[in-house]
C-alpha positions, 0 to 999 in steps of 0.5 A: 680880858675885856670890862664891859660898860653900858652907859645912856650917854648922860652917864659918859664921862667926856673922855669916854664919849672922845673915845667912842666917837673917835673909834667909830670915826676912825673905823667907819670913816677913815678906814673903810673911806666913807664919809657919812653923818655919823652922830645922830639923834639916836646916840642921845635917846634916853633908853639907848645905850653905849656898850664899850669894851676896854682892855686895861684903858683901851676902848677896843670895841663898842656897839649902840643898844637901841630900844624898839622903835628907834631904828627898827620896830625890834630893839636893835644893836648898831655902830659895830666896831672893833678897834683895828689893832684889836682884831683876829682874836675873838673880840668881835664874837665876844662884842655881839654876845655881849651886846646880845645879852645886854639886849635881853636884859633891857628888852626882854622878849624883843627881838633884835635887828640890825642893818649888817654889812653883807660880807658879815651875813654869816658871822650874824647868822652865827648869833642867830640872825636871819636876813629880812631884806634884799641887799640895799647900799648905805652910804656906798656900802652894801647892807642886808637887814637881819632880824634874831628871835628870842632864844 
């Protein structure tokens, strides 16, 4: 069972900050082999929030919430990762809706964007997500531009 936190970073202990960073790190970087600029201004925005996922004291999956106006004109979910030894069983579902859900408590009405990588078009079309954009790289990796309306 997974026990969900959302946090706006003054809130995180350094502990859970080491540990977000270094999934996301270890996933984005490492594992998929793209060296990018992964701390950004966005991780400190005062509405923004770090949704984190732990089994027992595992973080084993984490998304960024991001009001509107920050990274699209809608709120936007971003920085989607599932610890690696933790997938193939749901948890990536269960992140989205969750993150999803959070979405609408804090932005009620908004709709939600996300900028997806394209081989997961269909898993974010399961949420409702429609695609908005062309295919753009970011950072080496093809991306689409996804958009979901308030259910």
């Amino acid at each position: 069972m997974i026990n969900w936190k959302s946090l706006g970073f003054d809130a995180l202990t350094t502990h859970q900050l080491f540990e977000l960073l270094k999934l996301r790190v270890d996933v984005f970087v490492v594992e998929q082999n793209c060296p990018y600029p992964d701390l950004d201004e966005k991780d400190r925005h005062c509405d923004m929030r770090h949704l984190m996922g732990f089994e027992q004291d595992k973080l084993v999956a984490y998304a960024r919430l991001l009001p509107p106006g920050v990274s699209y004109p809608s709120a936007s979910i971003g920085r989607v990762v599932t610890h690696q030894d933790y997938r193939g069983n749901g948890r990536g579902k269960l992140l989205i809706e969750t993150a999803i859900k959070y979405c609408e408590s804090y932005w009620p009405n908004s709709e939600i964007e996300i900028g997806a990588q394209t081989y997961l078009l269909s898993f974010y079309e399961s949420f409702g997500f429609v695609p908005t954009s062309d295919m753009y790289l970011e950072d080496g990796i093809p991306h689409v531009d996804m958009k979901r309306t308030p259910q």
